[in-house]
PyMOL Python script that loads the backbone (N, CA, C, O; Angstrom):
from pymol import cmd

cmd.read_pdbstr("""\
ATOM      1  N   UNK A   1     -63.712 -24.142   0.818  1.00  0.00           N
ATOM      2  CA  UNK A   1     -62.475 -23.790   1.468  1.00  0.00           C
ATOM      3  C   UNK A   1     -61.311 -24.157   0.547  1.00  0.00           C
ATOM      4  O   UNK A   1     -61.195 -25.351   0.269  1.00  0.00           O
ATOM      5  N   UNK A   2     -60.342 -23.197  -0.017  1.00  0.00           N
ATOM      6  CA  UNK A   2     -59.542 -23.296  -0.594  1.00  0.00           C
ATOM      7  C   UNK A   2     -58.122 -24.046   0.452  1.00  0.00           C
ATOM      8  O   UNK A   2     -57.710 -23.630   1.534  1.00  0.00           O
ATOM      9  N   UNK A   3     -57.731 -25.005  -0.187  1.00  0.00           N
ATOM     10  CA  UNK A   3     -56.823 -26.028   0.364  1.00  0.00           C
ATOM     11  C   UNK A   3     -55.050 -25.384   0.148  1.00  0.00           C
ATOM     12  O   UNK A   3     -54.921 -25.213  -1.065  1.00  0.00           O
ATOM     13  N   UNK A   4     -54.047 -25.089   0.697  1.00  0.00           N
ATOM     14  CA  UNK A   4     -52.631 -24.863   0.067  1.00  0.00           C
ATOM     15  C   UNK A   4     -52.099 -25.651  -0.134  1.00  0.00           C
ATOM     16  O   UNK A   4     -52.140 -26.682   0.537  1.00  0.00           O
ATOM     17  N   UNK A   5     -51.469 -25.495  -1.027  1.00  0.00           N
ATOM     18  CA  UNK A   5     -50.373 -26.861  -2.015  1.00  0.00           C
ATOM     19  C   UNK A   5     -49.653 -26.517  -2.405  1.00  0.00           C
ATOM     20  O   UNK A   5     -49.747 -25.343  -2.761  1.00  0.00           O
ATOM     21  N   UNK A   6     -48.217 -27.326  -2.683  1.00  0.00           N
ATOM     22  CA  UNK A   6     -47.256 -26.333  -2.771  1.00  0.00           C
ATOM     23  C   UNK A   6     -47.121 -26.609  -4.473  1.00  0.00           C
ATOM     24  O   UNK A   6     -47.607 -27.491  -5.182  1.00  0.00           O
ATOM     25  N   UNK A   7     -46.542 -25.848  -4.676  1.00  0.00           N
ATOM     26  CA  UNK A   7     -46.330 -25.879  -6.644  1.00  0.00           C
ATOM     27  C   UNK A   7     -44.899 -25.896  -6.932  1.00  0.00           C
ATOM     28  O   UNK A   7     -44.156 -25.035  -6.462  1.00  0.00           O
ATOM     29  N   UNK A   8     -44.450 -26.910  -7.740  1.00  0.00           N
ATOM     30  CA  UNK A   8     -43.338 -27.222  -8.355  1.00  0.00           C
ATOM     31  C   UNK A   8     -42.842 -26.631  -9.461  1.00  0.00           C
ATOM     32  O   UNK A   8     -43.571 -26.692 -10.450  1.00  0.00           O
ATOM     33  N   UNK A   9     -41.653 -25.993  -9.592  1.00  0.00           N
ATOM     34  CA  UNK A   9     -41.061 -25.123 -10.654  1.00  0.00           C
ATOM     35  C   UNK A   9     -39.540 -25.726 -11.243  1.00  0.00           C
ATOM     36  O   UNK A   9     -38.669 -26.163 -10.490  1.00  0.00           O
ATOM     37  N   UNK A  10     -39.449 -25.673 -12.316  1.00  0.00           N
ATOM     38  CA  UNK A  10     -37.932 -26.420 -13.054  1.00  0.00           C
ATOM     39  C   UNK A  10     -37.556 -24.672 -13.226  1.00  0.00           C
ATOM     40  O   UNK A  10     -38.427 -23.805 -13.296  1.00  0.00           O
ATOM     41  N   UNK A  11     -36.148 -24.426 -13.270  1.00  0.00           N
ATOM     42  CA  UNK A  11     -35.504 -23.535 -12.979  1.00  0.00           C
ATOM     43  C   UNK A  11     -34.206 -23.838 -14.205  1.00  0.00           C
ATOM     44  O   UNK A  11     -33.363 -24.691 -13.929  1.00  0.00           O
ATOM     45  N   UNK A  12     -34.116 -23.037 -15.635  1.00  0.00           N
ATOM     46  CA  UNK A  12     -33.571 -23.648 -16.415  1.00  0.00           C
ATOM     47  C   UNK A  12     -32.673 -22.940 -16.733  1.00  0.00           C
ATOM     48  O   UNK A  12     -32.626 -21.770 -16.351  1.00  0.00           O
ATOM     49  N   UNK A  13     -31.551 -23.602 -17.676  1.00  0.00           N
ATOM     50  CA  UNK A  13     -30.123 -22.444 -17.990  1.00  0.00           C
ATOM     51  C   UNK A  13     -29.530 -21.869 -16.661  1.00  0.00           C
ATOM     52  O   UNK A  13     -29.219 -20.682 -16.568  1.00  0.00           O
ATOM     53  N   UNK A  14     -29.384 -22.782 -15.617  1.00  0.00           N
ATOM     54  CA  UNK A  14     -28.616 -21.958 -14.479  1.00  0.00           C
ATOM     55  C   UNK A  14     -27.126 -21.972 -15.272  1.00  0.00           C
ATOM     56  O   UNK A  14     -26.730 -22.846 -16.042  1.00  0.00           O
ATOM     57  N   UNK A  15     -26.395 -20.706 -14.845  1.00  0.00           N
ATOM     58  CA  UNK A  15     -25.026 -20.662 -15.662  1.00  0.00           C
ATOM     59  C   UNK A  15     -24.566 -21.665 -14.364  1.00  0.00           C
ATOM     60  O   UNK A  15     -25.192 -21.784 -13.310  1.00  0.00           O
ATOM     61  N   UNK A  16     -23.027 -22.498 -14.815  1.00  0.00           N
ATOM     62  CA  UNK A  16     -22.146 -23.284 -14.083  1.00  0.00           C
ATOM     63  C   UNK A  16     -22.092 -22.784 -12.531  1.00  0.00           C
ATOM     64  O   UNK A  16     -22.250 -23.569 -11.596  1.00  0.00           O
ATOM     65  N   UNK A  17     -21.829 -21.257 -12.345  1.00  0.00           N
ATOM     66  CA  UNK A  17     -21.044 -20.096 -11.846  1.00  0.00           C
ATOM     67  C   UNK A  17     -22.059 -20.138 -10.713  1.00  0.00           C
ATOM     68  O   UNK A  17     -21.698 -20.289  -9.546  1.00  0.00           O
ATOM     69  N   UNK A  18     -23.451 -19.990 -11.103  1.00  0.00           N
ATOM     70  CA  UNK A  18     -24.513 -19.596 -10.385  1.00  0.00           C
ATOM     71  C   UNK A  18     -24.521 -21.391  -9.475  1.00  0.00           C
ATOM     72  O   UNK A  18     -24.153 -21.384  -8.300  1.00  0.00           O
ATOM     73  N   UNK A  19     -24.755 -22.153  -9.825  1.00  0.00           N
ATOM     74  CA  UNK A  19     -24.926 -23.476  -9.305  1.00  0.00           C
ATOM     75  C   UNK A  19     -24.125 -23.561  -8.651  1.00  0.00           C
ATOM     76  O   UNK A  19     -24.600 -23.616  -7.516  1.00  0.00           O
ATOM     77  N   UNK A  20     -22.499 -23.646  -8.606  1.00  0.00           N
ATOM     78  CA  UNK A  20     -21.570 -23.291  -8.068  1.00  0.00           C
ATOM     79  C   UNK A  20     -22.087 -22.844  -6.251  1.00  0.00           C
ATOM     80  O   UNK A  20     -22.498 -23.481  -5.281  1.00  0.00           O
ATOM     81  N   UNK A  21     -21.726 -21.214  -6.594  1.00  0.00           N
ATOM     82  CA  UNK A  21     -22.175 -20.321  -5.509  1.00  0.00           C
ATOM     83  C   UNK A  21     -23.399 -21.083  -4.515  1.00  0.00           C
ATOM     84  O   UNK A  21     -23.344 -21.397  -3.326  1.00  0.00           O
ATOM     85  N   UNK A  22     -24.517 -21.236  -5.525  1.00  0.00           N
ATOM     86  CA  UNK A  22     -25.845 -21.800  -4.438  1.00  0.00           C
ATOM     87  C   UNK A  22     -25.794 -23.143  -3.801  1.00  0.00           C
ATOM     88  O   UNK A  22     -26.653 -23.356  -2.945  1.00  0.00           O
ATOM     89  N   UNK A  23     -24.788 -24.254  -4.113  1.00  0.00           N
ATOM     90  CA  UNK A  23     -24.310 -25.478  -3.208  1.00  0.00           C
ATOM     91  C   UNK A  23     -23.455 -24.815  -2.676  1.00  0.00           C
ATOM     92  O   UNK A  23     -23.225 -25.583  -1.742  1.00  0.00           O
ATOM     93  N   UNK A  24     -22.645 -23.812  -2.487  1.00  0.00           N
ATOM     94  CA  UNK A  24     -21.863 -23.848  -1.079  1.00  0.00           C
ATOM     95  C   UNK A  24     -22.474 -23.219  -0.505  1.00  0.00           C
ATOM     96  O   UNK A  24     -22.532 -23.586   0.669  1.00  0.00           O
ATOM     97  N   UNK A  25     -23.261 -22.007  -0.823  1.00  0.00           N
ATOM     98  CA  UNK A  25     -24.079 -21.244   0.008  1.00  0.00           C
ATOM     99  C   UNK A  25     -25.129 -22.099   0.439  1.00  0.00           C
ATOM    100  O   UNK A  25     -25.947 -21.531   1.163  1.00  0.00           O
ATOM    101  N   UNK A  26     -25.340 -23.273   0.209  1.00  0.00           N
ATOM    102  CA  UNK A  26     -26.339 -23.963   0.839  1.00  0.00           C
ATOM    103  C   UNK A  26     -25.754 -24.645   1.910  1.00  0.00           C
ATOM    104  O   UNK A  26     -26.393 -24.759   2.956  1.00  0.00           O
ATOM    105  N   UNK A  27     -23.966 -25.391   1.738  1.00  0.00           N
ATOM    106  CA  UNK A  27     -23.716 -26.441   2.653  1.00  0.00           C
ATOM    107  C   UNK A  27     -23.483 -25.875   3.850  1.00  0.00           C
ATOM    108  O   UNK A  27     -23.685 -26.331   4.976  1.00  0.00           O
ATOM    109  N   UNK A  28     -22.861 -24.427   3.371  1.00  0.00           N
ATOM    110  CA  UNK A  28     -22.644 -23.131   4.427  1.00  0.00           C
ATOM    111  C   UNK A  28     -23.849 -22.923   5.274  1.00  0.00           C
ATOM    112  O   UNK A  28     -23.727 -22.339   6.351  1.00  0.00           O
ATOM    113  N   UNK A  29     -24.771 -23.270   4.947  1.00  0.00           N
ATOM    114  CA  UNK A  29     -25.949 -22.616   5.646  1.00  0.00           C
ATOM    115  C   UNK A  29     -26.801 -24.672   6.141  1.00  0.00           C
ATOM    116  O   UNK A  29     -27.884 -24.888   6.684  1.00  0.00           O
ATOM    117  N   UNK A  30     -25.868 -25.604   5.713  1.00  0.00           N
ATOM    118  CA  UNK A  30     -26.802 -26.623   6.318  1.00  0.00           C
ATOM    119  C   UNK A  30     -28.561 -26.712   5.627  1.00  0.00           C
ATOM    120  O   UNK A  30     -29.683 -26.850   6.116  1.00  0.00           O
ATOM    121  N   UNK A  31     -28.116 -26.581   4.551  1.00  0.00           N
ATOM    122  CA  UNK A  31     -29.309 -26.861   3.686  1.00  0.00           C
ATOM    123  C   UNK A  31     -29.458 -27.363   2.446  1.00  0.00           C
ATOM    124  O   UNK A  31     -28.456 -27.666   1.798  1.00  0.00           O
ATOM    125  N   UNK A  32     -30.563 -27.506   2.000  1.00  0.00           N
ATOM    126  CA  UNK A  32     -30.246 -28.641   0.670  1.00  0.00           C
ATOM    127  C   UNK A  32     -30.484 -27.117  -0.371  1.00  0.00           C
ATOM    128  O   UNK A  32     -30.902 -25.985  -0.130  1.00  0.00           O
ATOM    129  N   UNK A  33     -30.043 -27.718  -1.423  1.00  0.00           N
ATOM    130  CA  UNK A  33     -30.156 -26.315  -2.358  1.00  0.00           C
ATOM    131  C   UNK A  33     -31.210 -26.082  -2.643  1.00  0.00           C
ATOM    132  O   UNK A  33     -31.416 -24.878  -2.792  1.00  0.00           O
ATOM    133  N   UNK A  34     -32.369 -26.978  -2.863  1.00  0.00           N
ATOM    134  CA  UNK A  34     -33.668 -26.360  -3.561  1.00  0.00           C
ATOM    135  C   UNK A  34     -33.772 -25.351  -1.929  1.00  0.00           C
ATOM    136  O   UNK A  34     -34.033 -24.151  -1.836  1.00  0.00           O
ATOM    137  N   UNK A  35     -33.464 -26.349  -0.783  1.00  0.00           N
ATOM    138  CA  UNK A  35     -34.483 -25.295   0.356  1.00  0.00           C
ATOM    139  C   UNK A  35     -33.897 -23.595   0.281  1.00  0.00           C
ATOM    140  O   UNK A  35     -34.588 -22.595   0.475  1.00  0.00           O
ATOM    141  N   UNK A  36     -32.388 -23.642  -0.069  1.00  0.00           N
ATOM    142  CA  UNK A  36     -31.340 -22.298  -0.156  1.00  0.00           C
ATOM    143  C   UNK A  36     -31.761 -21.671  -1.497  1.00  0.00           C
ATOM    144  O   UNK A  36     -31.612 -20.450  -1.555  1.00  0.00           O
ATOM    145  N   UNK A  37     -32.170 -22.176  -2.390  1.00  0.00           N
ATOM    146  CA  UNK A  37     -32.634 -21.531  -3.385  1.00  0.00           C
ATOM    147  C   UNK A  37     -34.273 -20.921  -3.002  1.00  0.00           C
ATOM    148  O   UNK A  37     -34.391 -19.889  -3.663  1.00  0.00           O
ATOM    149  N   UNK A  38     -35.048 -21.070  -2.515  1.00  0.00           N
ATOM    150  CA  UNK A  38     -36.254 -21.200  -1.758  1.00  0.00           C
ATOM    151  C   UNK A  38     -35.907 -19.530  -0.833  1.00  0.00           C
ATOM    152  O   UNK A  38     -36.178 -18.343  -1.016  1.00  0.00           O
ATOM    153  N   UNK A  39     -35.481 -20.005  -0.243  1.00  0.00           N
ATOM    154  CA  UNK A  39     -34.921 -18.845   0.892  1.00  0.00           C
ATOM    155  C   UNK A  39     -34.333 -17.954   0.012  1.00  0.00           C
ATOM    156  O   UNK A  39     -34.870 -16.886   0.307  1.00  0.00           O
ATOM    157  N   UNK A  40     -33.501 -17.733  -0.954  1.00  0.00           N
ATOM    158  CA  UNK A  40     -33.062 -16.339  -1.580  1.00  0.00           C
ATOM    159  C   UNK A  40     -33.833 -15.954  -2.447  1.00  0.00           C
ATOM    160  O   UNK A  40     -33.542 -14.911  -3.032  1.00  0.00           O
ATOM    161  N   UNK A  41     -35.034 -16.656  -2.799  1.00  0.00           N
ATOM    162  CA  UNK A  41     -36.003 -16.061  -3.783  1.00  0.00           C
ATOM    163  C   UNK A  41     -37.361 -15.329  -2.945  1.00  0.00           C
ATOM    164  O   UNK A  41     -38.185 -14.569  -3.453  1.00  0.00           O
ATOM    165  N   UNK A  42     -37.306 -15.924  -1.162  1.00  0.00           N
ATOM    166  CA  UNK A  42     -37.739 -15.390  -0.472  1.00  0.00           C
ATOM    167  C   UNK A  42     -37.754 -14.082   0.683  1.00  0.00           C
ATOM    168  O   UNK A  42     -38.644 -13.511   1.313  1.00  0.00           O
ATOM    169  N   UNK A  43     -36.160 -13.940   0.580  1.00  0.00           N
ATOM    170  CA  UNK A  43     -35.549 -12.820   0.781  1.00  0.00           C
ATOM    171  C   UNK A  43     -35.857 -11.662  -0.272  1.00  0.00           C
ATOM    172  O   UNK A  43     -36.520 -10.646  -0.061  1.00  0.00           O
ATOM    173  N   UNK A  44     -35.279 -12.014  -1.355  1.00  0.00           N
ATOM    174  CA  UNK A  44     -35.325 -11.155  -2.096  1.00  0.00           C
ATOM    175  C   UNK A  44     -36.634 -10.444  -2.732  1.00  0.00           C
ATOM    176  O   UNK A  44     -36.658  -9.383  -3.356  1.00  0.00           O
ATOM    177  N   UNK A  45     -37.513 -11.138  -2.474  1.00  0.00           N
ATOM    178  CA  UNK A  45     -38.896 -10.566  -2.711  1.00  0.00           C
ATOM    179  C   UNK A  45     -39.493  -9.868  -1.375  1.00  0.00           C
ATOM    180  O   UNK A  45     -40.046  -8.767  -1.378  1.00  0.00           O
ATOM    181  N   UNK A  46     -39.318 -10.584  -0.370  1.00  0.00           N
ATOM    182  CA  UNK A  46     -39.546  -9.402   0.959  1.00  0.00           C
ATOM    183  C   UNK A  46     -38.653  -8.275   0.899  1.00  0.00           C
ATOM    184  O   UNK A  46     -39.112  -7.242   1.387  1.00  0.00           O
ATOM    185  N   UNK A  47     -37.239  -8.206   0.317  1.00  0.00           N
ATOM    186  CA  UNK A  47     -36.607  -6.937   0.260  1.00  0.00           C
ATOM    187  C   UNK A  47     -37.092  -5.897  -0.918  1.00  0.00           C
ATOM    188  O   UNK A  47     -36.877  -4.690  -0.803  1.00  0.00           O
ATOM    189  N   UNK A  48     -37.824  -6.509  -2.165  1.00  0.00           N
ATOM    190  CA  UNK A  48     -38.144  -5.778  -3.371  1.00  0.00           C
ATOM    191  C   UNK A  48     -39.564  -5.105  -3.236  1.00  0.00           C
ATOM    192  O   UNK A  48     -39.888  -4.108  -3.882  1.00  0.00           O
ATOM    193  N   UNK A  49     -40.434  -5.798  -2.268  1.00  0.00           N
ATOM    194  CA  UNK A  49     -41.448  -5.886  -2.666  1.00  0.00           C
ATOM    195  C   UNK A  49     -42.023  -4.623  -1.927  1.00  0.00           C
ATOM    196  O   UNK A  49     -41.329  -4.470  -0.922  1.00  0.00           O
ATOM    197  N   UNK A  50     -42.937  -3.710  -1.991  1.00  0.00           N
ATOM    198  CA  UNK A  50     -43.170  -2.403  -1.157  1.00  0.00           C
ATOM    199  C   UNK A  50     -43.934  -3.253   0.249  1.00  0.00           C
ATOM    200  O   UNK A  50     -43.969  -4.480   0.154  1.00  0.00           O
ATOM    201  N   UNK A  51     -44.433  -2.721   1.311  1.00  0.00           N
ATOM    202  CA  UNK A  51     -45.282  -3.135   2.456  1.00  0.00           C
ATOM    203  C   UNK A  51     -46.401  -2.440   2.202  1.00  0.00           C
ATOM    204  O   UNK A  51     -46.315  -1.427   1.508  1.00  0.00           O
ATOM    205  N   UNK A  52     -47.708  -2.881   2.745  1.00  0.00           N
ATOM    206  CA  UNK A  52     -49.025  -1.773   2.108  1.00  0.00           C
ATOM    207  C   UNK A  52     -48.987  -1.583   3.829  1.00  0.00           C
ATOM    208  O   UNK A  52     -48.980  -0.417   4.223  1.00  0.00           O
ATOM    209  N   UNK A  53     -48.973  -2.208   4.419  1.00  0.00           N
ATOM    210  CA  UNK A  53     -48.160  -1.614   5.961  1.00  0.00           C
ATOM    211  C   UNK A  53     -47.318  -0.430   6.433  1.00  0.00           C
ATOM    212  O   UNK A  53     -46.091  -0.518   6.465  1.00  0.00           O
ATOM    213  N   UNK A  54     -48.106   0.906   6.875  1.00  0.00           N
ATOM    214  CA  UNK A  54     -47.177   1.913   6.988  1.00  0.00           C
ATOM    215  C   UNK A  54     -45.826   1.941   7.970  1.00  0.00           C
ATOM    216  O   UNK A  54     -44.729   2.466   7.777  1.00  0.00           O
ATOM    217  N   UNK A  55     -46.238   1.320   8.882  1.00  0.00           N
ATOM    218  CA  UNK A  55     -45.192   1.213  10.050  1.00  0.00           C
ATOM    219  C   UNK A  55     -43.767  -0.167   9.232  1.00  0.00           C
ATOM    220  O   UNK A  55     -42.558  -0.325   9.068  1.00  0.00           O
ATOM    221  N   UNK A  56     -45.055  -0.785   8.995  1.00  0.00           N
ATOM    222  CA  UNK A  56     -43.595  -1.985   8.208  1.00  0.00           C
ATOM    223  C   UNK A  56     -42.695  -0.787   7.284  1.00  0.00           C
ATOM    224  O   UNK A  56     -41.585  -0.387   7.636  1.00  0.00           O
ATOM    225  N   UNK A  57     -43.334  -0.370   6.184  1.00  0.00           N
ATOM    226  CA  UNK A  57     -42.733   0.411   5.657  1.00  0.00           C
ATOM    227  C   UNK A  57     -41.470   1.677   5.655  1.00  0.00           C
ATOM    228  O   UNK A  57     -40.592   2.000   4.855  1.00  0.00           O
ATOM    229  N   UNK A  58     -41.879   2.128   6.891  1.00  0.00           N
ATOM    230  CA  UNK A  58     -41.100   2.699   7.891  1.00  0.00           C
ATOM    231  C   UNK A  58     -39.761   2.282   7.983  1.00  0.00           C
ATOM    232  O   UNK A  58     -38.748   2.781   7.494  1.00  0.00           O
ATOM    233  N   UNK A  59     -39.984   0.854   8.995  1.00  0.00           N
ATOM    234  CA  UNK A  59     -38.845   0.292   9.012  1.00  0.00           C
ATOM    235  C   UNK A  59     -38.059  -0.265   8.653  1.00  0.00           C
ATOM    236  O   UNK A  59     -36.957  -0.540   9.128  1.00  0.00           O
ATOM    237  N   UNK A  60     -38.674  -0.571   7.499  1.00  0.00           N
ATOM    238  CA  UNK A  60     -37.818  -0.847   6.070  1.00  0.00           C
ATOM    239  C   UNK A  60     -36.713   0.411   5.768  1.00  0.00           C
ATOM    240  O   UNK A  60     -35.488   0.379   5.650  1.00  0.00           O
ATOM    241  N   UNK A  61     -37.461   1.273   5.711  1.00  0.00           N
ATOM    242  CA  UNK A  61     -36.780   2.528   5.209  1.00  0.00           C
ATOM    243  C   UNK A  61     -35.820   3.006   6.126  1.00  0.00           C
ATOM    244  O   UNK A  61     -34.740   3.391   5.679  1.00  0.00           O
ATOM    245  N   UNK A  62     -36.092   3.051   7.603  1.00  0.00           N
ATOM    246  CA  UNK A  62     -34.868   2.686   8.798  1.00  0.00           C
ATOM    247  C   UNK A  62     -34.401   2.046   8.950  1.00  0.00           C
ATOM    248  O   UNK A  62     -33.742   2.272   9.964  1.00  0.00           O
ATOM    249  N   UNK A  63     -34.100   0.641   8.343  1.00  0.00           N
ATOM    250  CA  UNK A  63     -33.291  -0.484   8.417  1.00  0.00           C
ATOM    251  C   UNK A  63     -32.036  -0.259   7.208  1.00  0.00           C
ATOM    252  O   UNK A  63     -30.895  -0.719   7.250  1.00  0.00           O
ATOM    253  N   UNK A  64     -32.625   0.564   6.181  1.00  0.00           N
ATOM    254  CA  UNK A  64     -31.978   0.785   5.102  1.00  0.00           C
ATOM    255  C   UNK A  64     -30.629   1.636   5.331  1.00  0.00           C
ATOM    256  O   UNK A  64     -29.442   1.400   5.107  1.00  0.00           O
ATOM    257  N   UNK A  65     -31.638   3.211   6.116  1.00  0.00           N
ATOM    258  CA  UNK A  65     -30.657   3.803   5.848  1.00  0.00           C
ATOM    259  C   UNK A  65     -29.765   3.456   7.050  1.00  0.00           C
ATOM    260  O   UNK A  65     -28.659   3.997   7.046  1.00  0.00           O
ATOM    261  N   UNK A  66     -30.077   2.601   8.135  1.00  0.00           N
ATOM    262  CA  UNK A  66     -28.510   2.397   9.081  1.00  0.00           C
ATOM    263  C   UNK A  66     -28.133   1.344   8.077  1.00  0.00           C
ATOM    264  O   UNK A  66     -26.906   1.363   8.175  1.00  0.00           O
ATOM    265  N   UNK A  67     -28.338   0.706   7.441  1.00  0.00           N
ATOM    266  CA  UNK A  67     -27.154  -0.261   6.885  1.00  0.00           C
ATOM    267  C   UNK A  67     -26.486   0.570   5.772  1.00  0.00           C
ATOM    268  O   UNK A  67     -25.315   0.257   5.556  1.00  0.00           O
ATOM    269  N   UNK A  68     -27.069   1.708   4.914  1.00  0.00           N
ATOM    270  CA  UNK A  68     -26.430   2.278   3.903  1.00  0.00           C
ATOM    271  C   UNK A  68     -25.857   3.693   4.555  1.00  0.00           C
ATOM    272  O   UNK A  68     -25.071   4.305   3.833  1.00  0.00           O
ATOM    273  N   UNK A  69     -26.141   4.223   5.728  1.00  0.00           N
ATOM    274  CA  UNK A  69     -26.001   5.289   5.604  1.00  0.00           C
ATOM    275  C   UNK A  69     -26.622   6.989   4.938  1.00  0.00           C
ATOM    276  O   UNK A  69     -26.454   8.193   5.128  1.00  0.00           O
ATOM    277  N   UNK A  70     -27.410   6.031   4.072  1.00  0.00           N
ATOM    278  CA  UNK A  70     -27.938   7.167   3.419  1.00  0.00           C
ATOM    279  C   UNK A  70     -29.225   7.679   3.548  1.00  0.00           C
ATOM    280  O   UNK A  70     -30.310   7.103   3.471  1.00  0.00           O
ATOM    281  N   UNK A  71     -28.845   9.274   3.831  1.00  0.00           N
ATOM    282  CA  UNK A  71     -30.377   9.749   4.515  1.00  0.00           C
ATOM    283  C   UNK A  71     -30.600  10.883   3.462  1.00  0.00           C
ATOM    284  O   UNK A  71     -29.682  11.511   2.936  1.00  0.00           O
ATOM    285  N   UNK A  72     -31.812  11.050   3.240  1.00  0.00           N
ATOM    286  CA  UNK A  72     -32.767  12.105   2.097  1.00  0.00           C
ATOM    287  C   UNK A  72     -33.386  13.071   2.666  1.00  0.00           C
ATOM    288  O   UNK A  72     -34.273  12.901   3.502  1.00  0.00           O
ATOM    289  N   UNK A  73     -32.915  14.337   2.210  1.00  0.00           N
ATOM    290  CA  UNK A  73     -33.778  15.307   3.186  1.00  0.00           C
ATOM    291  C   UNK A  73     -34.700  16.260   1.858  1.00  0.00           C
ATOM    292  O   UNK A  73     -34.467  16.194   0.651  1.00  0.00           O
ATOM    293  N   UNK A  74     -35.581  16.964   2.423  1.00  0.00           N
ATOM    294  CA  UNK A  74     -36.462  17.541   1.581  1.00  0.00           C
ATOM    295  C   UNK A  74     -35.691  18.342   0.790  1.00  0.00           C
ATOM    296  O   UNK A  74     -36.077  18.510  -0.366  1.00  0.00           O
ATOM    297  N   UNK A  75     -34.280  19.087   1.303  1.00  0.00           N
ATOM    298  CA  UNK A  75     -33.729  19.718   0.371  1.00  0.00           C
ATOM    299  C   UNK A  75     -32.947  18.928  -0.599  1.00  0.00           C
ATOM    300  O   UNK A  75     -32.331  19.589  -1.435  1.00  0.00           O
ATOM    301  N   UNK A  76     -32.851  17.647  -0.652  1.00  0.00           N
ATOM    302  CA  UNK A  76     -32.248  16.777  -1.782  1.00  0.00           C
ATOM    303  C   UNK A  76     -33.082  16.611  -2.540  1.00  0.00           C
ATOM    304  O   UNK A  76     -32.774  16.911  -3.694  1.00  0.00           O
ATOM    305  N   UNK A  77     -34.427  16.106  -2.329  1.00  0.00           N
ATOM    306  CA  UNK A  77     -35.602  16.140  -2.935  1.00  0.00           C
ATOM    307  C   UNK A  77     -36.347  16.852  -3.701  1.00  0.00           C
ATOM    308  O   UNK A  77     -37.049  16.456  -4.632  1.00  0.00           O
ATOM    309  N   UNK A  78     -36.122  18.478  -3.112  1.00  0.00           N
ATOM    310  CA  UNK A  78     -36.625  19.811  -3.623  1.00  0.00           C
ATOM    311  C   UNK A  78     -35.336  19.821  -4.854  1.00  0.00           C
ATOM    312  O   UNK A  78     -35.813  20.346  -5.860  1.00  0.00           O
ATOM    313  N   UNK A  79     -34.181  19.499  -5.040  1.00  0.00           N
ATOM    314  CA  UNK A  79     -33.054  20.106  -5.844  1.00  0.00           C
ATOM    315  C   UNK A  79     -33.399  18.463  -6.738  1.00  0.00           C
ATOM    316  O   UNK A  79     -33.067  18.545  -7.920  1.00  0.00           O
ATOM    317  N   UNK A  80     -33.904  17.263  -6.399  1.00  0.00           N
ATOM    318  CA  UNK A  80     -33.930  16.102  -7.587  1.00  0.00           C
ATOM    319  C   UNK A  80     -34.461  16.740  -8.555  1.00  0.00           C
ATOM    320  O   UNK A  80     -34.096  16.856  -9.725  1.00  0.00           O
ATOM    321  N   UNK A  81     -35.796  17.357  -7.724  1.00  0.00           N
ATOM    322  CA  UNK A  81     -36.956  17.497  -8.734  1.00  0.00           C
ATOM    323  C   UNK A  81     -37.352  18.647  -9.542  1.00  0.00           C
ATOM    324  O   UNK A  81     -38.414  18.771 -10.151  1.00  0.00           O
ATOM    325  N   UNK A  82     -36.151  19.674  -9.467  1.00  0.00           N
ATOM    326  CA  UNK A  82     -35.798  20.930  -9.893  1.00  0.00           C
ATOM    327  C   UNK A  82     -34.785  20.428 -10.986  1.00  0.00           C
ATOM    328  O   UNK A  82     -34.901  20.955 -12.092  1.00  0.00           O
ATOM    329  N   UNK A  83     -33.885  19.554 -10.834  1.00  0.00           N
ATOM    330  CA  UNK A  83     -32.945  19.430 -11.922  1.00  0.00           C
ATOM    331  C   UNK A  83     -32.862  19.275 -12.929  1.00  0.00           C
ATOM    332  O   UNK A  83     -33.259  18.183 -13.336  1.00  0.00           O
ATOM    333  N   UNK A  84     -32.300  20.262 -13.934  1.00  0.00           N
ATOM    334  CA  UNK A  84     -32.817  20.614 -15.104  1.00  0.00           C
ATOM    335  C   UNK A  84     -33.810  21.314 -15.687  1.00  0.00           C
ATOM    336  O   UNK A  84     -33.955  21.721 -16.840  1.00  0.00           O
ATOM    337  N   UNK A  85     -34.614  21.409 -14.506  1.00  0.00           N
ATOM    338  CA  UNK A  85     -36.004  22.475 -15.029  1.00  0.00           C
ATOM    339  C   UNK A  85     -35.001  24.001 -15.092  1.00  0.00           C
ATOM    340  O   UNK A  85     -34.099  24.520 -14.434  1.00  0.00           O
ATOM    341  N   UNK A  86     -35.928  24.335 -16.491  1.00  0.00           N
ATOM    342  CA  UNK A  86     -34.970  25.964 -16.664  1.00  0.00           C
ATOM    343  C   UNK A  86     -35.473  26.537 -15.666  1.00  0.00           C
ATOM    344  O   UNK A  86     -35.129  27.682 -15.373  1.00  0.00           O
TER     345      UNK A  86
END
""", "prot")
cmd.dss("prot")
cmd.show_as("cartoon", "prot")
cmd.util.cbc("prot")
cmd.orient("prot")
């Protein structure tokens, strides 16, 4: 039986600017920075990462376009993939 453990990482050359931002965005949020640094590296990989989940996937893609607005229809698609072809 494989046991979980957590694994320790040094995080190097943060610019001033960046350190900055992630202690207030941490005190703002009532957290210590490694845990706020933790959490935006965990966000950001659930937002990057595809779902092999079709329905998750889905709603990813509906969560998107109400926050952006932006919707793709087959005729945007049909004219991407035409563009430039003589």
């Amino acid at each position: 039986m494989e046991v979980d453990h957590m694994s320790a990482m040094t995080i190097k050359s943060v610019s001033p600017r960046l350190h900055r931002s992630l202690k207030r965005r941490a005190a703002r949020n009532h957290r210590s920075l490694n845990s706020e640094i933790l959490l935006c590296l965990e966000e950001h990989l659930r937002e990057t990462e595809p779902s092999n989940d079709p329905k998750e996937f889905l709603a990813g893609v509906r969560s998107f376009r109400e926050k952006t607005g932006v919707f793709v229809t087959d005729k945007d698609l049909d004219q991407a993939i035409n563009e430039g072809r003589p």
